[in-house]
Each structure stands twice: as structure tokens, then as C-alpha cells.
N, CA, C and O atoms as a printed pandas DataFrame, in Angstrom:
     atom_number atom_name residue_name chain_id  residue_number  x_coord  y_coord  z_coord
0              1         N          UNK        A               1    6.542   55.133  -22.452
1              2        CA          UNK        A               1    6.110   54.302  -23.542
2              3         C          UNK        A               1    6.601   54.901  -24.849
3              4         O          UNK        A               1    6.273   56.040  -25.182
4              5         N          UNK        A               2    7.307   54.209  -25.511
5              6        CA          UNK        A               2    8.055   55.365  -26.436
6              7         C          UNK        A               2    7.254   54.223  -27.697
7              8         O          UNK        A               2    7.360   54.638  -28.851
8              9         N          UNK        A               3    6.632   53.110  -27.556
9             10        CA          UNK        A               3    5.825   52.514  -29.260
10            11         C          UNK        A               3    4.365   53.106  -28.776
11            12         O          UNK        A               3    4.044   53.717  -27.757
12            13         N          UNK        A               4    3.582   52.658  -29.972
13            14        CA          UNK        A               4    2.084   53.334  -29.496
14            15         C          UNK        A               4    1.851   51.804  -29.419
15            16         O          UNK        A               4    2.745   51.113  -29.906
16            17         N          UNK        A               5    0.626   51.083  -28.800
17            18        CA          UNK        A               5   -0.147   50.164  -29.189
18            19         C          UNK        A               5   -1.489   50.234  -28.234
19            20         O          UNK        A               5   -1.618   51.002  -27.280
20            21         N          UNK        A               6   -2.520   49.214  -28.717
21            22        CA          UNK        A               6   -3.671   49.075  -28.763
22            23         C          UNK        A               6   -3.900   47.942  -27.517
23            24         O          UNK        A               6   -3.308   46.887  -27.289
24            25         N          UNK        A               7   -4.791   48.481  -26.955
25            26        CA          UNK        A               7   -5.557   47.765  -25.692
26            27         C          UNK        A               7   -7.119   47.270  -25.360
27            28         O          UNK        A               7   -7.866   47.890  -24.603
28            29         N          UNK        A               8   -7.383   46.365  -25.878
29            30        CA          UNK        A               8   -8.796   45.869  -26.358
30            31         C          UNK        A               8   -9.447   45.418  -25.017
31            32         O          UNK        A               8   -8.926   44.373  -24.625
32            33         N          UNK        A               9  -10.638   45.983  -24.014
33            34        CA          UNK        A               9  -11.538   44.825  -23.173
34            35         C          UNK        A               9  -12.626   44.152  -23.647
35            36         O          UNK        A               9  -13.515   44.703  -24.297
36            37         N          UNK        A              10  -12.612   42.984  -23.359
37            38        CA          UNK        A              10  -13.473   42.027  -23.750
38            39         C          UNK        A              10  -14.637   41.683  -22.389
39            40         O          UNK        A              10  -14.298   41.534  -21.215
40            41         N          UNK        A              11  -16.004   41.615  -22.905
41            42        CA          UNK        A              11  -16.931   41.100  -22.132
42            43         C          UNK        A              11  -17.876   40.192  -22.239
43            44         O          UNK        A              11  -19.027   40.513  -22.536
44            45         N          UNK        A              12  -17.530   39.005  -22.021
45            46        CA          UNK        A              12  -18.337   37.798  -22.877
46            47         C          UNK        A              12  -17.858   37.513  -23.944
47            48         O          UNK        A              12  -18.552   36.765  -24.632
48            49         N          UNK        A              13  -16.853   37.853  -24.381
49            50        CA          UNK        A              13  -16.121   37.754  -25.717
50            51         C          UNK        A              13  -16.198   38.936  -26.599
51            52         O          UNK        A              13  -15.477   38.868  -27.595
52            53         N          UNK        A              14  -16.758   39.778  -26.488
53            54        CA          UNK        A              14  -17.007   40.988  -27.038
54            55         C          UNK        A              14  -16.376   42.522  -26.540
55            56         O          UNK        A              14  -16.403   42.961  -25.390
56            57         N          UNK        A              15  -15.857   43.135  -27.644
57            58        CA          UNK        A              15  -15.245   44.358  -27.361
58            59         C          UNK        A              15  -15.596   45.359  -26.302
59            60         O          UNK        A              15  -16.618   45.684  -26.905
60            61         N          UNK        A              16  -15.614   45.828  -25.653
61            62        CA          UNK        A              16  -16.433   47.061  -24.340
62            63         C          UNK        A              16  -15.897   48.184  -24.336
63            64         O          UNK        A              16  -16.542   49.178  -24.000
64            65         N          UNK        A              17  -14.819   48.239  -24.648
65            66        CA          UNK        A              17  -13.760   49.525  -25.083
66            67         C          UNK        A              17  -12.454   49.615  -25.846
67            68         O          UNK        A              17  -11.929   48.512  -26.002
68            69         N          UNK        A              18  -11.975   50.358  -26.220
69            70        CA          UNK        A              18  -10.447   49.964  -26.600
70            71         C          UNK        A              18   -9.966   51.118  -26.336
71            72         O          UNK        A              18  -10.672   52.092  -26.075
72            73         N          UNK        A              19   -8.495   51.130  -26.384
73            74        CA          UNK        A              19   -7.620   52.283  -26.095
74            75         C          UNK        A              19   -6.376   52.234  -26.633
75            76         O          UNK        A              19   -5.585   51.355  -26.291
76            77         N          UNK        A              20   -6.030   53.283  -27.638
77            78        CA          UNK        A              20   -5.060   53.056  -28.578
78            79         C          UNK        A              20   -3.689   54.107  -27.973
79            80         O          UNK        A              20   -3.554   55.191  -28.540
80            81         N          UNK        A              21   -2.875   53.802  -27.021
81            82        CA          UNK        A              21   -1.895   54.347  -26.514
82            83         C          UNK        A              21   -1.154   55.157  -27.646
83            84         O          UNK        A              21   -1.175   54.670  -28.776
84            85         N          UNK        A              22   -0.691   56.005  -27.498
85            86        CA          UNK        A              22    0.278   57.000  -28.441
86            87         C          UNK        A              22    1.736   57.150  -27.557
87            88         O          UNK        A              22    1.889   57.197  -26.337
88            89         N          UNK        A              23    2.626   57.199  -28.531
89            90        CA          UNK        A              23    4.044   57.289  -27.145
90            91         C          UNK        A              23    3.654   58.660  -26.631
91            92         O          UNK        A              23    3.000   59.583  -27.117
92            93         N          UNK        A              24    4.445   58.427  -25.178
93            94        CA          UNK        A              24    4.383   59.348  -24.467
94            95         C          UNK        A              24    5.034   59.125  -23.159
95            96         O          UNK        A              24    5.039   57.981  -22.704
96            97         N          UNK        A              25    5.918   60.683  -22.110
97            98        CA          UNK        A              25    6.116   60.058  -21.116
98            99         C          UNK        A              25    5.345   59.098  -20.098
99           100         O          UNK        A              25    4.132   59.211  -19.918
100          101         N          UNK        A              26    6.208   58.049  -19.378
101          102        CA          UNK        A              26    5.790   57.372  -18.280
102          103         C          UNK        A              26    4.971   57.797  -17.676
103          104         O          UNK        A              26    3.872   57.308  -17.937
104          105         N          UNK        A              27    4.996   59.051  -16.412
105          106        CA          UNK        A              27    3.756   59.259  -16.160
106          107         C          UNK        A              27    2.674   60.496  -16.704
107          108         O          UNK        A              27    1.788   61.194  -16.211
108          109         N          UNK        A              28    3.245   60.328  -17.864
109          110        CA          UNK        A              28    2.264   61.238  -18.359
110          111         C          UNK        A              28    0.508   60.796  -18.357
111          112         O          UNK        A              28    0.184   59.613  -18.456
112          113         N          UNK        A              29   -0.498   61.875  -18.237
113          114        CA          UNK        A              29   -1.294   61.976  -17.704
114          115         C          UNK        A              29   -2.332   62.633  -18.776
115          116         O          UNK        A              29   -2.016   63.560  -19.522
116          117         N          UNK        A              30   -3.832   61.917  -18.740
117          118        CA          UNK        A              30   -4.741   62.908  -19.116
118          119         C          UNK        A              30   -5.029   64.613  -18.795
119          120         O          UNK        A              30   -5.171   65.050  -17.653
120          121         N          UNK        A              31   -5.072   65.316  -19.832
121          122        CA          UNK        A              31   -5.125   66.768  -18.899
122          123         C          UNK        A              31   -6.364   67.053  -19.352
123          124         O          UNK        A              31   -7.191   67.454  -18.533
124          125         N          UNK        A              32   -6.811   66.870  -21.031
125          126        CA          UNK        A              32   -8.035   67.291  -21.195
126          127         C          UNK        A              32   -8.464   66.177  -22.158
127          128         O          UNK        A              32   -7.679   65.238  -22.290
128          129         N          UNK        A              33   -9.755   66.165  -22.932
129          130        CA          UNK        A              33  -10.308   65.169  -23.707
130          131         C          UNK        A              33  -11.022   66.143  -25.240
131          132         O          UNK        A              33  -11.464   67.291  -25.208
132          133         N          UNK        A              34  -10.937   65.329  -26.318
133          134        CA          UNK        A              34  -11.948   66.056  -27.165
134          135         C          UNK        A              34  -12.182   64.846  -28.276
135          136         O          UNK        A              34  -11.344   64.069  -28.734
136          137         N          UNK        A              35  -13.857   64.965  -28.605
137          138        CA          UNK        A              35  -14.435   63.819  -29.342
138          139         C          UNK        A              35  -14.042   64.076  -30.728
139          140         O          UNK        A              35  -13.623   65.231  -30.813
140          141         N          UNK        A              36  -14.010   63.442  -31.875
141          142        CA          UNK        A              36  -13.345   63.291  -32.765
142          143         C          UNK        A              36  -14.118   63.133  -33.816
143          144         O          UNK        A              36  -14.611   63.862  -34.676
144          145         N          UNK        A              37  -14.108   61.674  -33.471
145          146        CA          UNK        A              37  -15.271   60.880  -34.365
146          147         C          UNK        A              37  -16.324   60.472  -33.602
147          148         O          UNK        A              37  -16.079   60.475  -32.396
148          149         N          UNK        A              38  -17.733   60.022  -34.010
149          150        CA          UNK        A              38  -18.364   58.740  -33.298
150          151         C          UNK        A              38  -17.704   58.372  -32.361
151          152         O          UNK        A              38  -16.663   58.287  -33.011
152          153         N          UNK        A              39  -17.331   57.998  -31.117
153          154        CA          UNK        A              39  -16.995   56.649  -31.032
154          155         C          UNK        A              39  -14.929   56.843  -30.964
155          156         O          UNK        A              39  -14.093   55.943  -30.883
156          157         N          UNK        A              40  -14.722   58.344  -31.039
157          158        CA          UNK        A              40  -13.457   58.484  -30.567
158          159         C          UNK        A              40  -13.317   59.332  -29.629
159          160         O          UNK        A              40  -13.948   60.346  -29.927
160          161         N          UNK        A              41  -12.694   59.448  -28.430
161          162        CA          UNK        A              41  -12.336   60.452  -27.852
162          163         C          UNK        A              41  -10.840   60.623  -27.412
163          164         O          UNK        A              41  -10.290   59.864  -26.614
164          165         N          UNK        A              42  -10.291   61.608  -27.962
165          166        CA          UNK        A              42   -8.715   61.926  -27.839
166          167         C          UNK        A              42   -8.582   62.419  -26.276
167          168         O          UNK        A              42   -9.088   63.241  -25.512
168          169         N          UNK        A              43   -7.808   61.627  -26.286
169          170        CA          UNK        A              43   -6.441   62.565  -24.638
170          171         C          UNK        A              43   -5.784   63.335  -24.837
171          172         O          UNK        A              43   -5.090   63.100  -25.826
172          173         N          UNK        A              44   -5.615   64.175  -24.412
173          174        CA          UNK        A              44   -4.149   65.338  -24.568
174          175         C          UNK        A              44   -3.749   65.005  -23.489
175          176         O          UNK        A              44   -4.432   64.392  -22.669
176          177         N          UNK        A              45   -2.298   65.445  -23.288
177          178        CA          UNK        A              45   -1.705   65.698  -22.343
178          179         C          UNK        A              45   -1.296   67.253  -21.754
179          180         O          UNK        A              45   -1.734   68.180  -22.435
180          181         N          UNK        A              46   -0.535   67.594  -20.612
181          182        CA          UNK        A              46   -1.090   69.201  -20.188
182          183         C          UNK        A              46   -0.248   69.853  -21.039
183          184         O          UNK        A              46   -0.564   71.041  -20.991
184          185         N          UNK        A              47    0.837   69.660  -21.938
185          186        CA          UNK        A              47    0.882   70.742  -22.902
186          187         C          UNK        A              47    0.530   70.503  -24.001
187          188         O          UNK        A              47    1.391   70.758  -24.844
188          189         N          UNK        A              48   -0.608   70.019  -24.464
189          190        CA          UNK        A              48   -1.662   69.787  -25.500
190          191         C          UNK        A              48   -1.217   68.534  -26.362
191          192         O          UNK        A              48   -1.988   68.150  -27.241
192          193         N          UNK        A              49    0.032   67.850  -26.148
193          194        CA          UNK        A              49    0.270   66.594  -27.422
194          195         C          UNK        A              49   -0.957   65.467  -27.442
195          196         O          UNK        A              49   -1.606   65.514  -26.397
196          197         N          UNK        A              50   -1.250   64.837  -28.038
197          198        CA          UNK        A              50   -2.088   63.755  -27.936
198          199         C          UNK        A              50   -1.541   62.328  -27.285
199          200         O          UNK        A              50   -0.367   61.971  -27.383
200          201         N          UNK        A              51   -2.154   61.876  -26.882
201          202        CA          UNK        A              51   -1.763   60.632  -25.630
202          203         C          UNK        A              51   -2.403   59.636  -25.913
203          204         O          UNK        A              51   -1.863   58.615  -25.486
204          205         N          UNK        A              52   -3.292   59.480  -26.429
205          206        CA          UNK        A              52   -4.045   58.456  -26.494
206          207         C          UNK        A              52   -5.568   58.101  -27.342
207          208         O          UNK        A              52   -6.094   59.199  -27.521
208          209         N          UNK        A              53   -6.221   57.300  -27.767
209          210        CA          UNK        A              53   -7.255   57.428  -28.607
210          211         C          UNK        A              53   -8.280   56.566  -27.499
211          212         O          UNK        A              53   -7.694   55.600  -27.010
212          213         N          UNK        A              54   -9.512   56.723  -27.086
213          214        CA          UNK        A              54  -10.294   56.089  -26.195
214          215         C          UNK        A              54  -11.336   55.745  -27.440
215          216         O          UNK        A              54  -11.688   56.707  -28.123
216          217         N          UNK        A              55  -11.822   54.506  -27.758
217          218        CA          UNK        A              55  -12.370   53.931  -28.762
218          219         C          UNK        A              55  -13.417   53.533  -28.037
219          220         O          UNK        A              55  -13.371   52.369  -27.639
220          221         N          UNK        A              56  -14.491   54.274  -27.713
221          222        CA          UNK        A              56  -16.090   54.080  -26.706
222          223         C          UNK        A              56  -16.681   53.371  -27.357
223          224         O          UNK        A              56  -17.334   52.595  -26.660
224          225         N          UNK        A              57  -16.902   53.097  -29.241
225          226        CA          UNK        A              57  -17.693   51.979  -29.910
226          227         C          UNK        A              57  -16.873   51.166  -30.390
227          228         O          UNK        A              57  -16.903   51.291  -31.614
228          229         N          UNK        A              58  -16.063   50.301  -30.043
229          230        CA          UNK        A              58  -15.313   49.295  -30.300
230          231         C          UNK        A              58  -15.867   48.145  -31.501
231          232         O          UNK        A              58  -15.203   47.643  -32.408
232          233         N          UNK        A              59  -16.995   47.976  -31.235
233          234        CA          UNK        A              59  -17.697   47.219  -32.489
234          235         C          UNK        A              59  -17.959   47.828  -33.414
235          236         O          UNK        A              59  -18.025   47.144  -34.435
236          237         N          UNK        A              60  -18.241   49.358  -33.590
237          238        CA          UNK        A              60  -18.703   50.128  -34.940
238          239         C          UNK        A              60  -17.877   51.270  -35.572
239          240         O          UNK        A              60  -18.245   52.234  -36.244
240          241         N          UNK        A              61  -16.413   50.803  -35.078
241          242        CA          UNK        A              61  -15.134   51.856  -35.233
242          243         C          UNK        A              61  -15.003   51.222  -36.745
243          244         O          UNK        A              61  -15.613   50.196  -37.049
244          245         N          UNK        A              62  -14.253   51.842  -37.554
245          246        CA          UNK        A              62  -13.935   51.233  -38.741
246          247         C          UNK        A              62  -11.931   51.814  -38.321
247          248         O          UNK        A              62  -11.569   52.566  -37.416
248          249         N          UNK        A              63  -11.273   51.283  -39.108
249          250        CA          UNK        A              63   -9.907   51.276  -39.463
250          251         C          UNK        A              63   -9.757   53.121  -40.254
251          252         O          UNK        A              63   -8.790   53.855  -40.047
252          253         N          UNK        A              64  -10.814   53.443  -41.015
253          254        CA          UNK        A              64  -10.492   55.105  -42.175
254          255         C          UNK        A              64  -11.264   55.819  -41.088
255          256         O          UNK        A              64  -11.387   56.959  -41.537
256          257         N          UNK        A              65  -11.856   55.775  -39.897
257          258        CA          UNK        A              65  -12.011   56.585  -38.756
258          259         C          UNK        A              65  -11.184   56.651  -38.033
259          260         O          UNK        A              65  -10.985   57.790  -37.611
260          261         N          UNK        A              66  -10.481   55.801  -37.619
261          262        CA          UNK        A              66   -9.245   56.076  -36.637
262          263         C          UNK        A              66   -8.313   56.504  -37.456
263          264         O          UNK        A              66   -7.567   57.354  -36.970
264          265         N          UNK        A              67   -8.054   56.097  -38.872
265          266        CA          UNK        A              67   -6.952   56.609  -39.346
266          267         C          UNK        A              67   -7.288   58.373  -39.935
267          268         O          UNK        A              67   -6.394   59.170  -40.220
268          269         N          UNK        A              68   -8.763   58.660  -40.006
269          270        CA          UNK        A              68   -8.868   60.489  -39.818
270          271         C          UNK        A              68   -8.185   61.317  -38.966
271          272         O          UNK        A              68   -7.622   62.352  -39.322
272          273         N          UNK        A              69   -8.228   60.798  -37.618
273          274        CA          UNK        A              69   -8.323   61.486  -36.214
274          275         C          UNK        A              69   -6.828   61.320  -36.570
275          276         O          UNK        A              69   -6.426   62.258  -37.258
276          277         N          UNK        A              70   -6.055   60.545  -36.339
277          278        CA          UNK        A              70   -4.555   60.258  -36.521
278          279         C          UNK        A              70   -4.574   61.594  -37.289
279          280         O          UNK        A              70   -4.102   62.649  -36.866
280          281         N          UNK        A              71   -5.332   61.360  -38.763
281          282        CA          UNK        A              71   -4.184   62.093  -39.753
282          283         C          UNK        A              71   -4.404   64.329  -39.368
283          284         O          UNK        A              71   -3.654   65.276  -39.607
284          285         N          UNK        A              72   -5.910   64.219  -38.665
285          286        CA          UNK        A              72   -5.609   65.316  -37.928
286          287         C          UNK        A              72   -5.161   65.707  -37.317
287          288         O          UNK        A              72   -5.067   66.932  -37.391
288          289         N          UNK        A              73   -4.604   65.095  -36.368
289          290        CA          UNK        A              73   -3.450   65.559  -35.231
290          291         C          UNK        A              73   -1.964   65.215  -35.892
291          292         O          UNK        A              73   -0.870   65.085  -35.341
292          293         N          UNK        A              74   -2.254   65.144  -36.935
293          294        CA          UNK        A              74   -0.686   65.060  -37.726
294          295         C          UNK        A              74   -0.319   63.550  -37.551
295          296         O          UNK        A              74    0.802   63.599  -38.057
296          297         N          UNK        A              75   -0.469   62.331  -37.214
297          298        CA          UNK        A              75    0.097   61.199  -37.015
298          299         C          UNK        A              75    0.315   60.403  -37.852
299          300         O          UNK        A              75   -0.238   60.612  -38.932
300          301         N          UNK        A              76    0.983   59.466  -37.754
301          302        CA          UNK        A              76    1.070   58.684  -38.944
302          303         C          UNK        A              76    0.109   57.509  -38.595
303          304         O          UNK        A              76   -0.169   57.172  -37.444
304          305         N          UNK        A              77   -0.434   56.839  -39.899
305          306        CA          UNK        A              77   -2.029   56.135  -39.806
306          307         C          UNK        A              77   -1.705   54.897  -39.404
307          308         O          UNK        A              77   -0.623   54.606  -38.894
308          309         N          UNK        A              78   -2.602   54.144  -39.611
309          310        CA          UNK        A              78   -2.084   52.466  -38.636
310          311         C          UNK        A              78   -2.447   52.284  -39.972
311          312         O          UNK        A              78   -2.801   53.162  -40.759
312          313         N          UNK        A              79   -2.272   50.398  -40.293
313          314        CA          UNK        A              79   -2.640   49.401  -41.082
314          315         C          UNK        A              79   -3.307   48.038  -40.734
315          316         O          UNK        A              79   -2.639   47.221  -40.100
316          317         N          UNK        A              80   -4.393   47.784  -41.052
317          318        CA          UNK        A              80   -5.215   46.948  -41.025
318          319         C          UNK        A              80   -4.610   46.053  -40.141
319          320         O          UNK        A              80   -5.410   45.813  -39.237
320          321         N          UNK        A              81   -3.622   45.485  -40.001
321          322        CA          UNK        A              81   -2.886   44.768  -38.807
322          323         C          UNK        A              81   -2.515   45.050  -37.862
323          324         O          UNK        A              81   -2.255   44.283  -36.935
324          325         N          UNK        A              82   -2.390   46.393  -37.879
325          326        CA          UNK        A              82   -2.158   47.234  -36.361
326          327         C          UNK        A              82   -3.171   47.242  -35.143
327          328         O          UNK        A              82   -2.912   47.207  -33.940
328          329         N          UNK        A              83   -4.849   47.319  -36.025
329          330        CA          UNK        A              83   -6.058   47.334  -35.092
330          331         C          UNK        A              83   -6.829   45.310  -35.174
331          332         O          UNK        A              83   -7.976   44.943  -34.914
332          333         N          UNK        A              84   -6.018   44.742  -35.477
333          334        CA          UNK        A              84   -6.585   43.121  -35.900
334          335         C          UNK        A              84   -7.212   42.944  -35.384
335          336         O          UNK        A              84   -8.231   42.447  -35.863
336          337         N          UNK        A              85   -7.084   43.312  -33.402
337          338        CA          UNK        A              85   -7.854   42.276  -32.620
338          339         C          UNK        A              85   -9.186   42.944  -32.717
339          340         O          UNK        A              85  -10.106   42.126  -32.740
340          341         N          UNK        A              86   -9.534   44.123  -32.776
341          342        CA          UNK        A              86  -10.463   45.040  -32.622
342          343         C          UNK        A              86  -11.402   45.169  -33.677
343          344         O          UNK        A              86  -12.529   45.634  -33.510
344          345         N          UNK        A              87  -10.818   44.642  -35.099
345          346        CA          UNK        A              87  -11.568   44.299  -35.662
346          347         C          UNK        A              87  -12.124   42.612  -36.569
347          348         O          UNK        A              87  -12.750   42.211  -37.550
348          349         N          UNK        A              88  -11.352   42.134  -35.380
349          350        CA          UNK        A              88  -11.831   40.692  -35.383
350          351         C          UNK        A              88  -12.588   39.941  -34.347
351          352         O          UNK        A              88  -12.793   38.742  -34.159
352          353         N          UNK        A              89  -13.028   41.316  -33.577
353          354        CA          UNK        A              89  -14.278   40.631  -32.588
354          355         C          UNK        A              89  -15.406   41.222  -32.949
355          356         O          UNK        A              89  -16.465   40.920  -32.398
């Protein structure tokens, strides 16, 4: 996966999780986890890069929380159109 993007489940019409992919190899793999924010929990992969963002409160995430965690692990931040669906349910 060499773009990052965002993966929203819906239940009844409502958010249940999200998961914000980061590039990374094909089968690259969870190795360890660490909470962030509220309501974030980061993936690493086994030589420590980040892989992924697991968004456990999907309804009470804001856009300047995900864009913290990003800007700690060095990433570059999203824009209000990047997370739309996630914050239009």
C-alpha cells in the first residue's frame, strides 16, 4: 500500500470503528500497539515504523486529535477532507 487511506465500519448507520491505513509493505503486519489519544491506538510494525491508526471512538475523534498523533510520529497531518466520512456520521 504505498497511499495511506481511511476505512470507516458502519452499524445501523453509525461509525463502530475506523482505521486509518499508513503506507506500508503488503504484508506488513501488526507487531506492537500504543494508545495515543482517547480513542487512538497506533500499530507499529516489527521494526517500529507506524502502520496504521485504529480509531476505537469513531464518533468522539475530532480531526486536531488525529492530526497530534500524526504530528508525533513525524507525519504529515490530514485535512478536513481526508477524514469526511468519519466525520459526517
Amino acid at each position: 500500500m504505498n497511499e495511506a487511506y481511511l476505512e470507516v465500519t458502519f452499524r445501523r448507520g453509525r461509525p463502530i470503528a475506523a482505521y486509518y491505513y499508513l503506507p506500508r509493505r503488503r504484508a506488513q503486519r501488526s507487531y506492537r500497539t500504543q494508545r495515543f489519544e482517547p480513542g487512538i491506538v497506533v500499530d507499529f510494525g516489527r521494526g517500529g515504523e507506524p502502520i496504521g491508526l485504529e480509531i476505537t471512538a469513531p464518533s468522539e475523534i475530532t480531526l486536531a486529535a488525529i492530526n497530534r498523533v500524526l504530528r508525533t510520529l513525524g507525519l504529515d497531518t490530514l485535512r478536513r477532507g481526508d477524514i469526511a466520512p468519519l466525520l459526517a456520521a
